[in-house]
C-alpha positions in Angstrom: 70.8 277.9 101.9 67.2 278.3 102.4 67.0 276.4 105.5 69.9 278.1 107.1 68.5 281.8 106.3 65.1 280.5 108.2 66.9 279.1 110.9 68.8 282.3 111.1 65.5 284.3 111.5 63.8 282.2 113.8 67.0 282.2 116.3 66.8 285.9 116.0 63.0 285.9 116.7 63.8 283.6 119.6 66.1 286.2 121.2 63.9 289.2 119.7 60.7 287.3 121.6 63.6 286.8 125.1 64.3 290.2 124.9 61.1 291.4 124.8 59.8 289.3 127.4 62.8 290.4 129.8 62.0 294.1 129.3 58.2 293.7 129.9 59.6 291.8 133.0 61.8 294.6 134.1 59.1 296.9 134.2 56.8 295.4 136.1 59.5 294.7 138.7 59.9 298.3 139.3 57.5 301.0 139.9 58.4 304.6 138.6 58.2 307.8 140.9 55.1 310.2 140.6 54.1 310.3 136.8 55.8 312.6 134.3 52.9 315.0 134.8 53.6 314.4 138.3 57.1 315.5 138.8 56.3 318.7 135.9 53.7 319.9 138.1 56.2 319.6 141.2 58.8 321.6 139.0 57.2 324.4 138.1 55.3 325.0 141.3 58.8 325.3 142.9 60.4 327.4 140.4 57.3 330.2 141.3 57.7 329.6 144.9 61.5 330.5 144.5 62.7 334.3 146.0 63.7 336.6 144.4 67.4 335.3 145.9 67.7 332.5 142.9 68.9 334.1 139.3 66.1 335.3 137.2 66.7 332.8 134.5 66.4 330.1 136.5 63.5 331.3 138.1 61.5 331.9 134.9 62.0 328.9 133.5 59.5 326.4 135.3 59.0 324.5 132.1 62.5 324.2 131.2 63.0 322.7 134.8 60.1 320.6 134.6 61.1 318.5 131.0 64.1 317.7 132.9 62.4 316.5 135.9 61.6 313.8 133.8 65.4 312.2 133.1 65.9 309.8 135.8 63.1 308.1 135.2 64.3 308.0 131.2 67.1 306.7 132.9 65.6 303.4 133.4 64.8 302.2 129.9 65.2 298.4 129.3 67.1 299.3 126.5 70.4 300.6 128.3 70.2 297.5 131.1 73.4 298.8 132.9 72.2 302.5 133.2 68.6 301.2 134.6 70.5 298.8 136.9 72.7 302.2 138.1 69.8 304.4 138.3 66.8 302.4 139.5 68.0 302.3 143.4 68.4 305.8 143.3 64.3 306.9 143.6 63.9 305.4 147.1 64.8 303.6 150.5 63.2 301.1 152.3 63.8 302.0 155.5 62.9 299.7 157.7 66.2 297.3 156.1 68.6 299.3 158.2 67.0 298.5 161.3 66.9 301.6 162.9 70.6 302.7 162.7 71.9 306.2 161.5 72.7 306.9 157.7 76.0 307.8 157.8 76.4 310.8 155.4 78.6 309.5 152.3 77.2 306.6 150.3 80.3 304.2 150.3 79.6 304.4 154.3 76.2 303.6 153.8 77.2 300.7 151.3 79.7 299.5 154.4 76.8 299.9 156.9 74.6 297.7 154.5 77.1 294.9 154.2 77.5 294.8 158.5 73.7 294.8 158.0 74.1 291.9 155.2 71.4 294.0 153.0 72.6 294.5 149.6 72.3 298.5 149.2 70.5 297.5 146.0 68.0 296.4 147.3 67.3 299.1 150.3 67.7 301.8 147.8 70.3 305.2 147.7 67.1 308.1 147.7 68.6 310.4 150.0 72.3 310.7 148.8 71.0 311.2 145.2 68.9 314.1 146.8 72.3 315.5 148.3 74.3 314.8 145.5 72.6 316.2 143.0 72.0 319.7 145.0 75.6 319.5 145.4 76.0 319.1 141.7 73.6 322.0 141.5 75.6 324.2 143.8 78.4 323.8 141.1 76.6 324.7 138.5 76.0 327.8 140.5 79.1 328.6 141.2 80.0 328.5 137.6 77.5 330.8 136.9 78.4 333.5 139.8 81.4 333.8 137.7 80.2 333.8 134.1 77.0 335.1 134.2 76.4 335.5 131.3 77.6 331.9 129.6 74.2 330.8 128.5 76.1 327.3 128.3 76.2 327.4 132.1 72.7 328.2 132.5 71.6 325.5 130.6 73.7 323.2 133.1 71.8 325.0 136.2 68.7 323.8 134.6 69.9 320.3 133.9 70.9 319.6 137.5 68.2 321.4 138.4 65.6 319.6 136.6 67.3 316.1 138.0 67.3 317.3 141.6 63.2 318.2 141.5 62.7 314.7 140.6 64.7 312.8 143.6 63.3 315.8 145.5 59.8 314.9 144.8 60.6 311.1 145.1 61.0 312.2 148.6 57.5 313.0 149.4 56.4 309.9 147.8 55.5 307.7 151.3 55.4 304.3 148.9 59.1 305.1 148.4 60.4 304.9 151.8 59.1 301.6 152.9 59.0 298.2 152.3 55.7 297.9 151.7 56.0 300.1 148.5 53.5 298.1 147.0 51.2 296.6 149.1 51.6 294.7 152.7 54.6 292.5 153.1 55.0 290.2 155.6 58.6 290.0 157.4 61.0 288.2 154.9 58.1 288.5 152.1 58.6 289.8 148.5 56.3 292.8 147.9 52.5 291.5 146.9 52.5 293.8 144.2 48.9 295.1 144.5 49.4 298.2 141.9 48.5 300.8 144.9 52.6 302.3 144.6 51.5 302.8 140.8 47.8 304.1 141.6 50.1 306.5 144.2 52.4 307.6 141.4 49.4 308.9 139.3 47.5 311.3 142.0 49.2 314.4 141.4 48.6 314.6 137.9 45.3 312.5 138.5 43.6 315.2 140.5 44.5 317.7 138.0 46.5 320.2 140.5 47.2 323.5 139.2 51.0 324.9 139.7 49.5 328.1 140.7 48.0 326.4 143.5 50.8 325.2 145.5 53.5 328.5 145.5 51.4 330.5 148.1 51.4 327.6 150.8 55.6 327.1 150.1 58.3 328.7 151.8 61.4 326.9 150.7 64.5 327.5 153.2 68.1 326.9 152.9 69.0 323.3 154.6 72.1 324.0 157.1 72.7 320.7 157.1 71.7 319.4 154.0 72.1 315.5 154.8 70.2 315.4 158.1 67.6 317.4 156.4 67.0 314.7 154.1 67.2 312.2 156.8 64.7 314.1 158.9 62.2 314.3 155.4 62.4 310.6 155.0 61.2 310.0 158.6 58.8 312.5 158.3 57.0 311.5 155.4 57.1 307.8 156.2 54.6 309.1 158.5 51.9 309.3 155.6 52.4 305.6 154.8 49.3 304.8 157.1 47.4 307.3 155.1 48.1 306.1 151.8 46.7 302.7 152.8 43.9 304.2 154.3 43.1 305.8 151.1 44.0 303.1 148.9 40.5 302.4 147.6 39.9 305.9 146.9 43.3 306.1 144.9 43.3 306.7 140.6 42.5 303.4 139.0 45.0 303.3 136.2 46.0 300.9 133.8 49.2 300.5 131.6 47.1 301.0 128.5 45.2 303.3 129.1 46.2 305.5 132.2 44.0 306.9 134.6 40.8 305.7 134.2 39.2 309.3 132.8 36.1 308.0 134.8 37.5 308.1 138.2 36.8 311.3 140.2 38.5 312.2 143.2 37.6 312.4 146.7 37.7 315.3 148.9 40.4 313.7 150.7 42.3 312.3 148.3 42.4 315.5 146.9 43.3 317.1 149.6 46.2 314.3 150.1 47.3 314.9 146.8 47.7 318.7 147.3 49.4 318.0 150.5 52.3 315.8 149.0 52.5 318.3 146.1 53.0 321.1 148.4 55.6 318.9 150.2 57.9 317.6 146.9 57.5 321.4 145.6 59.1 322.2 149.1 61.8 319.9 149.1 62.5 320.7 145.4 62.6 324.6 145.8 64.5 324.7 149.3 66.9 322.2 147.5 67.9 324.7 145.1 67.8 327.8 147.3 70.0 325.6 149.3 72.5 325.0 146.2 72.2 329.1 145.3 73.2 330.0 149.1 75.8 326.7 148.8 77.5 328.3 145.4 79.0 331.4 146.9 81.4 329.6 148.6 82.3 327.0 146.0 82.7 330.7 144.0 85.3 331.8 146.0 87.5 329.0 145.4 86.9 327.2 142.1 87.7 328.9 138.6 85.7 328.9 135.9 85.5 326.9 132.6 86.4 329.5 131.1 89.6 330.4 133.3 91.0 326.9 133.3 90.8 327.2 129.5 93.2 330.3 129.6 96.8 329.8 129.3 
């Protein structure tokens, strides 16, 4: 009976050991976006760039938006396998895959466009239809609230969506996730090298120790007529820093999984300056994404009921 019980154990140590070793695997197959500080930062400068359009409570409440900035990236725990497989081609697009053709502007198009392509949308990544999707989800939120004001449940929603959206929003302006070569060089037909520069990337925002304050006065979000070609148009033009970023890249945080950013390193006046630049840019996106839900949510007002009325008899 002995000799069973220890047999037992070291089967379950055997698949404890596995399961361990598949998780640390896992994570160093994927990179995450900016760090959590990161993406807070991001979040509340956009909440103080925000006009006086936007709802007061949503406005005031830069560090309620920026905890939830932090979900999707929570998202992709080892530990709930089918969630992280969901979420993790949500933060970027490898644009170069689709071989210069148009996104079309619903995702099951795109996944059809992928398959005539033979790319397996996995793997070339969904960034700018979570940016639109979520806004959209946003805009409902909105809505909701336009008709019950003063439902504090609702709000809470509003800051929810909005918390999610800043985070795709300021995966945008992350060059390292539009490319291929989000982690070094890769040669045509290559696996990435995996050279730690995307995760050096993710760390200079909260690495240079930018301010909030600093970024609202240079930001003047506007609503996106067309929200989709917006994004489209963001993802070309911040591809455009790719060259910079490898320019930079031995002037980027050194970092390590134990420790974090070396509390050594010191940044250069350029790399400072770059990492203003792309915080100005992902605060930007994230406050014109919700100024473009608000403006979107007097419509969807005018034709949805609320919780509250469907409930009625």
């Amino acid at each position: 009976m002995i000799v069973k019980v220890a047999a037992m154990d070291g089967m379950r140590l055997v698949r404890m050991l596995i399961m361990v070793a598949t998780s640390l695997l896992c994570m160093t197959q994927t990179a995450p976006a900016w760090w959590r500080g990161g993406h807070e930062i991001v979040a509340r400068a956009a909440a103080d760039a925000l006009p006086d359009d936007l709802p007061a409570f949503f406005r005031q409440s830069g560090d309620v938006l920026a905890h939830y900035s932090a979900e999707p990236d929570a998202w992709k725990n080892p530990a709930t396998p089918h969630l992280r497989d969901a979420e993790w081609p949500e933060h970027f697009i490898d644009y170069e895959l689709l071989g210069g053709r148009s996104l079309p502007p619903l995702r099951w198009d795109y996944v059809a466009l992928c398959a005539q392509l033979k790319r397996n949308p996995r793997e070339v990544g969904f960034l700018p239809y979570a940016v639109v999707e979520e806004t959209e989800r946003l805009a409902i939120a909105f809505a909701e609230h336009r008709r019950s004001p003063d439902d504090s449940d609702v709000r809470r929603q509003c800051l929810v969506h909005g918390g999610i959206l800043s985070h795709y929003a300021a995966d945008l302006a992350q060059p390292l996730h539009l490319t291929v070569d989000y982690d070094g060089r890769t040669s045509p037909g290559a696996p990435s090298p995996r050279t730690g520069i995307h995760n050096r990337l993710d760390a200079l925002v909260q690495a240079v120790r930018i301010e909030p304050r600093e970024i609202p006065l240079h930001v003047q979000p506007m609503v996106f007529e067309d929200l989709f070609t917006s994004m489209v148009q963001e993802v070309i033009l911040n591809r455009r820093a790719i060259e910079t970023v490898y320019a930079l890249e031995t002037e980027l945080p050194f970092v390590s999984k134990e420790d974090g950013v070396d509390p050594k390193w010191r940044p250069s006046e350029r790399v400072r300056e770059f990492g203003i630049d792309r915080t100005r840019r992902a605060a930007f996106l994230t406050a014109s994404c919700w100024l473009t839900a608000w403006e979107r949510s007097a419509e969807i007002a005018k034709h949805e009921t609320s919780h509250t009325e469907k409930a009625k008899p």
